[in-house]
C-alpha positions in Angstrom: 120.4 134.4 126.6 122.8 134.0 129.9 125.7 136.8 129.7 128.4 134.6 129.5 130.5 136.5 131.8 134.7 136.3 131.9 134.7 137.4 135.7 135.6 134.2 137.5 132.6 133.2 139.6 132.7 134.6 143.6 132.4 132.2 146.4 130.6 129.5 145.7 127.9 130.0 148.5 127.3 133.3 148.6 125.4 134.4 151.6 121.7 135.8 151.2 119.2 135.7 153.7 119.4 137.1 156.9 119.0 134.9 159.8 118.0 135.8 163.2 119.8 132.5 165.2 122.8 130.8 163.3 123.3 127.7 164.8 127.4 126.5 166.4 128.0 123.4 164.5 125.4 120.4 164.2 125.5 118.3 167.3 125.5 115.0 164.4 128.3 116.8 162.3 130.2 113.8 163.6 128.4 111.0 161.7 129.5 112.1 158.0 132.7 111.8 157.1 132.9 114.9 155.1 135.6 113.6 153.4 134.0 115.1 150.0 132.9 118.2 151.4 135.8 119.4 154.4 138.2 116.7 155.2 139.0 115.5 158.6 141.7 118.5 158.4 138.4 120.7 158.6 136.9 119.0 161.3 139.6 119.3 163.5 139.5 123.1 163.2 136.5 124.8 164.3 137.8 128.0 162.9 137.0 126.7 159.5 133.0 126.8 159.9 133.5 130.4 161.2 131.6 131.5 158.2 128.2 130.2 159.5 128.5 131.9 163.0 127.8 135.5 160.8 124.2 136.9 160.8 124.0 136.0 157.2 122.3 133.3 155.6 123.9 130.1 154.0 122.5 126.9 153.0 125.3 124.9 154.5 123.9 125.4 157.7 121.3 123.1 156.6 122.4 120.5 155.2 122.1 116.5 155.2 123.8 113.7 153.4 121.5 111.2 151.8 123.2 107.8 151.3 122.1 104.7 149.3 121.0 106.1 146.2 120.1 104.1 143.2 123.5 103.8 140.7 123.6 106.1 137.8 120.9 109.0 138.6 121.7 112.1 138.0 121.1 115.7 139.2 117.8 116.1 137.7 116.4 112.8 138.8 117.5 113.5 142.0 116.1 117.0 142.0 112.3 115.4 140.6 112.4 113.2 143.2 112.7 115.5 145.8 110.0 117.4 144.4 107.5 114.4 144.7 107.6 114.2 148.5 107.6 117.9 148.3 111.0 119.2 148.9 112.7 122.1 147.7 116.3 121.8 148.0 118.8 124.9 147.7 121.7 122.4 146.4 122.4 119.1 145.3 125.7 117.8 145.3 126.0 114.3 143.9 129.4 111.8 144.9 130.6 108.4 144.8 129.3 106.8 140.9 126.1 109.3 142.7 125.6 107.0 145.1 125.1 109.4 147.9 124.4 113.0 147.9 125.0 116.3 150.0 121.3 118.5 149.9 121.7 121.6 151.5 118.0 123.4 152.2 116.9 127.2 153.3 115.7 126.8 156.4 115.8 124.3 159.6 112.3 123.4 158.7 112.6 122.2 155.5 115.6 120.2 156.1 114.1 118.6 159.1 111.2 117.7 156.9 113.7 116.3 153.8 115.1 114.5 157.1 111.6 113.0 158.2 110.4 112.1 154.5 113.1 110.7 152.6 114.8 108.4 155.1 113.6 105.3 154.5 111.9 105.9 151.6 112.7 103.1 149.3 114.0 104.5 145.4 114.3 101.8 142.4 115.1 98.8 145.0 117.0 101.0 146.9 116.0 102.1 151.0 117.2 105.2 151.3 119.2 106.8 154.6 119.3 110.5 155.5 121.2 112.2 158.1 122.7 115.8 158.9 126.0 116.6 157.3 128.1 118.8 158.5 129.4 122.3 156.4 132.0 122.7 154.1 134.8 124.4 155.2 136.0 127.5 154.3 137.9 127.8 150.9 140.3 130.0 151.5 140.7 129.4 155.2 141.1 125.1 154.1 143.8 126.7 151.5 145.7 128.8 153.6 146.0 125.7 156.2 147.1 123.1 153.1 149.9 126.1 152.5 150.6 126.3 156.1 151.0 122.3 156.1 153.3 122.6 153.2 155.6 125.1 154.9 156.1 123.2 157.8 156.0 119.9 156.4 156.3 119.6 152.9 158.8 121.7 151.6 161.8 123.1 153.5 161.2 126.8 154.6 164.9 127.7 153.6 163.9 126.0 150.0 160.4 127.9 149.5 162.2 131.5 150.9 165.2 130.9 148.2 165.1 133.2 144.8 161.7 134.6 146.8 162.2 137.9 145.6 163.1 137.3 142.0 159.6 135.1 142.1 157.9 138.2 143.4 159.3 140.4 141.1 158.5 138.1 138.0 155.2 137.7 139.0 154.3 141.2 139.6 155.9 141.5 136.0 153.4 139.0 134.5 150.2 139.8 136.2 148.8 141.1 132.8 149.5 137.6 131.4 148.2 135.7 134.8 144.5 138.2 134.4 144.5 137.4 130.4 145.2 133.6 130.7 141.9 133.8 133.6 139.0 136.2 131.4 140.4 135.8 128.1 142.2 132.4 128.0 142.8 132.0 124.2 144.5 135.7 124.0 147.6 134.2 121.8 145.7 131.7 119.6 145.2 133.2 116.2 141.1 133.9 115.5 141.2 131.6 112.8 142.4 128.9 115.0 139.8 130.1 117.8 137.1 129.3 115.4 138.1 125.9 114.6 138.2 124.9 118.0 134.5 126.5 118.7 133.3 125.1 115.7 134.6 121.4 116.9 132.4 122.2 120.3 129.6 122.5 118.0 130.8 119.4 116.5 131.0 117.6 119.3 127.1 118.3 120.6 125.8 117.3 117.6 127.5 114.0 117.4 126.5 113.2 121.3 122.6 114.4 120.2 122.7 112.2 117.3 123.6 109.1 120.2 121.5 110.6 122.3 118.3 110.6 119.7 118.9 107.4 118.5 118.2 105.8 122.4 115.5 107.8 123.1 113.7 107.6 119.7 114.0 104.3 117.7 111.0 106.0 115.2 113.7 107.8 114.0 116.3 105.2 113.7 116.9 105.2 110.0 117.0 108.9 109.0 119.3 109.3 111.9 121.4 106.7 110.1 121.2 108.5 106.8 121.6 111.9 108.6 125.3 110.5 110.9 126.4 108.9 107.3 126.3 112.7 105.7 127.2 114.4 108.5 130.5 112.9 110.1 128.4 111.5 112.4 126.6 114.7 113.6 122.7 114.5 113.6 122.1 117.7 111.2 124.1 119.5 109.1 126.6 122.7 110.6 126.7 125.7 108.7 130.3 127.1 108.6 131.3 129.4 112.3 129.7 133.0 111.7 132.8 135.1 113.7 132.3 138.4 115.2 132.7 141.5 113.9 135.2 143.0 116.4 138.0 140.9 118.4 138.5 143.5 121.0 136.9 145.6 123.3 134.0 144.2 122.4 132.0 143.6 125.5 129.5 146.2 126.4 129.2 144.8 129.9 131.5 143.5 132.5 130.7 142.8 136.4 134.5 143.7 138.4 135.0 142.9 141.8 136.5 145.1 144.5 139.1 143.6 146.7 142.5 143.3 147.1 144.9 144.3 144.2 147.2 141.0 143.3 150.0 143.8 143.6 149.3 144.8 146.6 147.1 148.1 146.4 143.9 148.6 148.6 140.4 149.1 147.1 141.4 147.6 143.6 138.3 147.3 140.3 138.9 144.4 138.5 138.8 140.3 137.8 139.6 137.6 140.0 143.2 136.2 139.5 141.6 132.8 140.9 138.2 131.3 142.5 137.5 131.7 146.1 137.3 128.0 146.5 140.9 128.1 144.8 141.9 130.4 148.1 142.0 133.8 145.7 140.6 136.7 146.8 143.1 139.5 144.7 141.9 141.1 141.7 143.7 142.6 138.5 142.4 146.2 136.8 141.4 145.5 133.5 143.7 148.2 132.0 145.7 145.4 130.3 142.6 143.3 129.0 142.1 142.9 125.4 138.1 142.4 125.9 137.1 145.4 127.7 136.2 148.1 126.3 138.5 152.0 126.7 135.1 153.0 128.0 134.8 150.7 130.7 138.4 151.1 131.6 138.0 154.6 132.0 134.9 154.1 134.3 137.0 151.5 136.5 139.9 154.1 136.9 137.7 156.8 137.8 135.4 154.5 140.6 138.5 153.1 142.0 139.9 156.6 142.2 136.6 157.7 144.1 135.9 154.6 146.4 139.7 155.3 147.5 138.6 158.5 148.9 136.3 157.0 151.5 136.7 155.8 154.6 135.0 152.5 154.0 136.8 149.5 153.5 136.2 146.4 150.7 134.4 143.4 151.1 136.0 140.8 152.2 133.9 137.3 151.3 136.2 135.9 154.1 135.2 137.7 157.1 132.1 139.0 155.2 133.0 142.5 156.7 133.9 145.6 154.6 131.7 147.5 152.3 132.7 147.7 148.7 131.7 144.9 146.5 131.2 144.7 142.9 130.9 147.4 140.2 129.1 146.3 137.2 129.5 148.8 133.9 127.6 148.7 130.7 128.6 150.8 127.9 127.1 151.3 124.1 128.0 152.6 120.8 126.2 155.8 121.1 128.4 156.5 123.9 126.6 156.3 127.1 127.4 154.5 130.2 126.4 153.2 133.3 127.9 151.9 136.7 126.0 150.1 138.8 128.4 150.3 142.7 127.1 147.1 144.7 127.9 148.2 148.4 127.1 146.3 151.8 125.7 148.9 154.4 126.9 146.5 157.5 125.5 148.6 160.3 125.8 152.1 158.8 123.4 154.6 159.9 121.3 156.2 157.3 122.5 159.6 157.7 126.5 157.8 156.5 124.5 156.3 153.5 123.0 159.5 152.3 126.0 161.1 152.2 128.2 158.8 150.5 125.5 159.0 148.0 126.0 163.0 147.9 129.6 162.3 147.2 129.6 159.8 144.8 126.7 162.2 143.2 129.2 165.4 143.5 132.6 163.4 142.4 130.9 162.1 139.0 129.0 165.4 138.1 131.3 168.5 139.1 134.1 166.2 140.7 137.1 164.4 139.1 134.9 161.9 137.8 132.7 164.2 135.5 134.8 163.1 132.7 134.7 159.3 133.1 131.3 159.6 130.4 129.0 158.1 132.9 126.0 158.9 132.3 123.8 156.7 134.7 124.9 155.9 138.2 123.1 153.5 140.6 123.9 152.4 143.8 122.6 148.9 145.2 122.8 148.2 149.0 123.9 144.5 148.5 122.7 144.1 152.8 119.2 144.0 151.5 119.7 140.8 149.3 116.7 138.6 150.0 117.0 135.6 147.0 120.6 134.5 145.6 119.5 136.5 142.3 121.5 140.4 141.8 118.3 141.4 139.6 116.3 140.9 142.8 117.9 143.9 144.5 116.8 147.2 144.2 118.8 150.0 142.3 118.9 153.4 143.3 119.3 156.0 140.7 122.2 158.4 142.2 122.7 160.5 139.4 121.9 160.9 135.3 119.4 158.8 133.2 117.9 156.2 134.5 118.3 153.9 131.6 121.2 153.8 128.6 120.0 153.3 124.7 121.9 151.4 122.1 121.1 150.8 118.5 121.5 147.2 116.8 120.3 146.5 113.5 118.9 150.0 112.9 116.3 149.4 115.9 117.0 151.6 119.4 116.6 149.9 122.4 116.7 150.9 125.7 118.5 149.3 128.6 118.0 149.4 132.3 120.8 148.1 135.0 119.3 144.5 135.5 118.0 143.9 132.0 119.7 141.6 129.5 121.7 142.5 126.4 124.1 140.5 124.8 127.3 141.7 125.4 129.1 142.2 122.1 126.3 144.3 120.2 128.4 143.7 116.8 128.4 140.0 117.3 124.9 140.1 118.4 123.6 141.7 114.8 125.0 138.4 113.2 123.4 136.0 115.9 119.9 138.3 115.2 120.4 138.3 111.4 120.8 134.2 111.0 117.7 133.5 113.6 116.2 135.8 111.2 117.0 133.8 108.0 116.1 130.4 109.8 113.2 131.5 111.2 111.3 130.9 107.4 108.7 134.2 108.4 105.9 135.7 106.6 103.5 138.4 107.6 101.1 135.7 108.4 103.5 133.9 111.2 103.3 135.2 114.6 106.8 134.7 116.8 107.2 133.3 120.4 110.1 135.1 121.5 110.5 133.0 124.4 113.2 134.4 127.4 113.4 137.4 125.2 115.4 139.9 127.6 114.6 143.7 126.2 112.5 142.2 123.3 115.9 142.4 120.7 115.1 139.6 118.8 111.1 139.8 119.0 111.5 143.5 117.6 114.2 142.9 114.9 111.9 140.5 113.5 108.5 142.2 114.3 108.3 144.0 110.7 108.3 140.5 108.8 105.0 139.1 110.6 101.9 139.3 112.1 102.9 139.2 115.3 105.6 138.8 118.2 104.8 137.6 121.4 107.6 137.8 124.1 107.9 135.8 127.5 111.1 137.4 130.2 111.0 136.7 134.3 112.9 140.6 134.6 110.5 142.9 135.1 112.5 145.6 134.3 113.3 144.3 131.4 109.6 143.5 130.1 109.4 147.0 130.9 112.3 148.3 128.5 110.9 145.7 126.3 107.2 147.6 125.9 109.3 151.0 125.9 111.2 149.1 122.8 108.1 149.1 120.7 107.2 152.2 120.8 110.3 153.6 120.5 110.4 151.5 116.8 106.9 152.3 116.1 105.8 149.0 116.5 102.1 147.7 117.5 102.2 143.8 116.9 104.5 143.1 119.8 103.6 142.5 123.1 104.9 141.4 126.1 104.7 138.9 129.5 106.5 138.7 132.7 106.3 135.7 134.5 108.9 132.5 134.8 108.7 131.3 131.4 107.3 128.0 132.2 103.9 129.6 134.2 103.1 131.7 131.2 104.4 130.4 128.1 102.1 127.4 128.0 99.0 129.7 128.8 100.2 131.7 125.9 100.9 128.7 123.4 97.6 127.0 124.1 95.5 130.1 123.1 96.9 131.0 120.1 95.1 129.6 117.4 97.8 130.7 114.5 98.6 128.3 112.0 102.3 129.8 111.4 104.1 129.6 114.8 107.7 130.0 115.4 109.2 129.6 118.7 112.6 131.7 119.1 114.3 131.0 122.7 117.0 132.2 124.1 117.5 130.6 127.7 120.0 131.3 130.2 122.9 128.5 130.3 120.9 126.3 132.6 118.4 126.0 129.5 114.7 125.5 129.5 112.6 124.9 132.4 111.4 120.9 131.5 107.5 122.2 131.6 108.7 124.9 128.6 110.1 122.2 126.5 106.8 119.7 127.7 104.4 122.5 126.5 105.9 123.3 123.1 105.8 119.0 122.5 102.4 119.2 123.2 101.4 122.1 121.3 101.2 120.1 117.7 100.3 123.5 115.6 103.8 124.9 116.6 106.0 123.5 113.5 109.0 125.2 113.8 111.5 126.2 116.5 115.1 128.1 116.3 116.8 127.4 119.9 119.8 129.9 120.9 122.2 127.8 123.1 124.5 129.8 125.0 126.1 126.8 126.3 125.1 123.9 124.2 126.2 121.2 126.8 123.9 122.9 129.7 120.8 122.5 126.7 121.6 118.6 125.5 118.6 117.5 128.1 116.1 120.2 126.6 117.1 118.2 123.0 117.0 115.0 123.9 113.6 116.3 125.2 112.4 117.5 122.1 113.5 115.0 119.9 112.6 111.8 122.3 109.9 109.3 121.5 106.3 110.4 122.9 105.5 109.0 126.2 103.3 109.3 129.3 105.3 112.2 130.7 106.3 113.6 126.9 103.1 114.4 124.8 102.8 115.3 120.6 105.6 114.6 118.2 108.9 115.0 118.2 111.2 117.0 116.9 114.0 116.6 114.4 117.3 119.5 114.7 117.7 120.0 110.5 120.5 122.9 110.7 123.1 124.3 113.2 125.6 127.1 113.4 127.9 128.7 115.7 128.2 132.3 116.4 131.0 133.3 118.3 130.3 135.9 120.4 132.9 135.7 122.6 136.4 136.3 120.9 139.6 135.0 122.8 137.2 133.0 124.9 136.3 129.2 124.6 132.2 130.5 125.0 130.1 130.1 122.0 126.8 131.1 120.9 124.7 127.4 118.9 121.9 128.1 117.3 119.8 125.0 116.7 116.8 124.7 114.4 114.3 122.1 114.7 111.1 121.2 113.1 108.2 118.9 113.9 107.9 115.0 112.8 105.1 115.0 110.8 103.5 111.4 111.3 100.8 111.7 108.9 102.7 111.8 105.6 105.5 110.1 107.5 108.2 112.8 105.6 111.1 114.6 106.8 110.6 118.4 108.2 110.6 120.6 105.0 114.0 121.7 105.9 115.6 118.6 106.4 114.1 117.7 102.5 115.6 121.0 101.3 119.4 120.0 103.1 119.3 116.5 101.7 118.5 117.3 98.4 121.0 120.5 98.1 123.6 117.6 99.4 
């Protein structure tokens, strides 16, 4: 259920708890040799750690470098086993065939005790050795030095000046190709051709799950093989791509940064020509973007219009000084809209605060900005961030409704700043529609709508069954989810908050149903392992329709489902008997797999009723 975002992603270790002391540089830097993570061009220049000295948190500070690692683990069995001698690391970084690994922690005291636990530990034959690493430098400051090197070096300075102008001037000419090849990177392929491509993605999952099942499951060996012999290889059958509705101007949210304009203009609203760790900082307006919708555009035009009228500079994720951040805007077919400014405080005083509130207040409601067609403005103080998560920091309603509505499938639904919506409501109808039709409901089933955002899916489907049950970790969004319901006159939906692996195998374990459907839609990091252990255990839960925004990121919650029982895996397995793609993401490569499984039924030894239905229609 992730919004698969276009924005190019912001520093890579963005800053978010305020420290009291920031240590200078670990006395021990010296015994790592970086090379993976700064270079020995970094070490030599002190300036290059200048990030850490800030009163802002990063994990980098602590961080240590364990060495000796068994051969082939990965991130998750790494992760695990820093679990068992109770660690909680903020990042794992595996090098070298993941032979060693950087760990970077929150605090001095749980480094120190990763530091006194794990070294020496011996891991499958191996004895382990732990020490302190030293940061990574700066991205754009390690960038800027490489060019430096370059000009003085590399490349003759009378070469690099020559036709300099004419470069200029052609790139300055070409920015709106540059910002379309970075958000929208398949602009100039034809849709048809775009499909084909997102359909082979598809295509490709399936064949490594069908590998992948046939390792972890020998039970299943020879329907797999009568399954990959249908299937060119794939372990189910794919329905043919389901494309979306509109090809432009289709998404309903977008998340711009403030910064320098790549032409050169102050205090610009847009996306990142590059990634910070790629030693961009500039930004393109979105004027010339084929994804965005004229709403939006009209919102950015009238924000950056405003936000050049203060006296407050941009954020700068360099220096972290400066003030302007992000603006995030969310718009929806029944014309509302709402910007969300993300600012950083620094050391204002209050009184400065309140009044650039008043302003922004005045400019959008009687100012130049009353015809932008905002009609919710919030303003986040992006200081305050406690946890690396933006739907941990408070909004503050500066003017309008405190929530926007939009209609999908004939149901109203109402949307506040942090809560999730699929960004391309059109597209989303189809996704909705098929999870619908693959669900197999009756008004005996009840529905596990599990990661369920503002309760779209759960509610489009509530009419057809008993009952909907719906599990999000947003509060505000459980919140517009409840408001949902009653807006559609519904009474058999209800709704939890809580991390979906705490409460969803409370929930699953008391329902006594005998028609269960799970529906989840996860974020791209997939299932929490304890979900997908919970719905394997849970025996009476036959069915399950997964919604993969990023099918590679799931493969592990498969192979989970689908894998032999075991001591850590409990109840039988699941067997995918149908997939589709959805593309909700036009002129991107991002695409929407929905996945239906169903449980091995041991007893009779037969196929899932689907699978039967598939085989025999082929």
């Amino acid at each position: 259920m992730a919004d698969v975002s276009d924005t190019p992603p912001s520093k890579e270790e963005t800053p978010v708890f305020p420290q009291k002391e920031t240590p200078d540089l670990p006395q021990d830097a010296g015994k790592s040799d970086g090379k993976a993570e700064g270079g020995s061009e970094a070490a030599s220049d002190p300036s290059m750690y200048r990030y850490i000295k800030n009163d802002l948190f990063t994990s980098e500070i602590f961080k240590v470098e364990i060495r000796n690692l068994p051969k082939f683990i990965g991130f998750n069995d790494l992760k695990k086993f820093l679990s068992k001698h109770g660690l909680n690391p903020h990042k794992i970084k595996l090098f070298g065939k993941q032979t060693f690994a950087f760990v970077t922690f929150k605090n001095e005291e749980e480094r120190d005790k990763a530091m006194k636990m794990v070294h020496g530990v011996q891991w499958k034959g191996q004895v382990l050795s732990v020490r302190l690493a030293k940061p990574k430098a700066d991205p754009i400051l390690r960038k800027r030095r490489q060019d430096e090197g370059e000009g003085a070096g590399g490349q003759p300075p009378s070469k690099r000046a020559e036709g300099k102008e004419e470069e200029e001037e052609e790139e300055e000419e070409a920015l709106s190709v540059q910002i379309a090849n970075v958000v929208t990177p398949l602009w100039n392929v034809p849709y048809e051709e775009q499909l084909k491509r997102k359909e082979q993605q598809v295509v490709g999952v399936l064949q490594t799950l069908a590998k992948e099942i046939g390792s972890t499951n020998k039970a299943m060996l020879p329907w797999l093989f009568a399954q990959k012999g249908k299937y060119n290889r794939m372990c189910c059958p794919l329905e043919a791509i389901r494309p979306s509705p509109t090809l432009t101007e289709y998404r309903n949210k977008c998340e711009f940064l403030i910064s320098m304009g790549a032409d050169g203009e102050d205090k610009t609203i847009g996306f990142r020509l590059g990634k910070y760790k790629g030693g961009s900082c500039a930004v393109v307006g979105p004027a010339d973007t084929s994804h965005v919708s004229a709403e939006a555009k009209r919102v950015v035009s009238q924000f950056q219009k405003f936000i050049r009228t203060t006296p407050y500079s941009m954020y700068s994720p360099e220096t972290y000084e400066g003030h302007w951040k992000q603006l995030t805007v969310r718009t929806t077919r029944t014309k509302q809209a709402m910007a969300v400014a993300f600012f950083n405080p620094q050391k204002l005083e209050e009184e400065e605060i309140t009044a650039l509130k008043s302003s922004m207040r005045d400019y959008f409601t009687d100012g130049e900005g009353k015809d932008s067609g905002v009609t919710s403005l919030y303003f986040v103080r992006e200081g305050q961030r406690t946890s690396p998560n933006l739907e941990d920091l408070p909004c503050e309603l500066v003017s309008g409704e405190s929530s926007i509505h939009e209609e999908l499938l004939g149901l109203k639904f109402r949307i506040s700043p942090h809560s999730f919506f699929q960004v391309n409501t059109g597209a989303a109808e189809v996704l909705y529609s098929a999870v619908g039709e693959w669900a197999q409901l009756d008004q005996d089933s009840t529905v596990l709508d599990v990661c369920c955002g503002t309760g779209t899916i759960g509610i489009s489907l509530a009419k057809r069954v008993k009952k909907v049950i719906g599990i999000e970790m947003c509060q505000e969004a459980v919140e517009d989810a409840k408001v949902n319901a009653k807006l559609n006159g519904l009474s058999n939906v209800e709704f939890h908050c809580g991390k979906a692996e705490d409460v969803f195998p409370n929930i699953l374990n008391a329902l006594v149903s005998p028609n269960i459907t799970a529906i989840v839609d996860p974020p791209r990091a997939g299932l929490h392992s304890k979900v997908v252990l919970a719905i394997r255990r849970a025996e009476h839960l036959k069915r399950l329709v997964y919604v993969a925004c990023n099918a590679k990121a799931a493969m592990n919650n498969f192979i989970d489902l689908c894998r032999a029982p075991s001591n850590r895996v409990h109840g039988a397995p699941f067997r995918p008997v149908r997939a589709m793609a959805v593309d909700l993401f036009p002129q991107t490569m991002h695409v929407e797999m929905l996945l239906l499984l169903e449980r091995v039924d041991y007893t009779s030894q037969q196929q899932p009723a689907t699978a039967s239905k598939e085989e025999t229609a082929s």
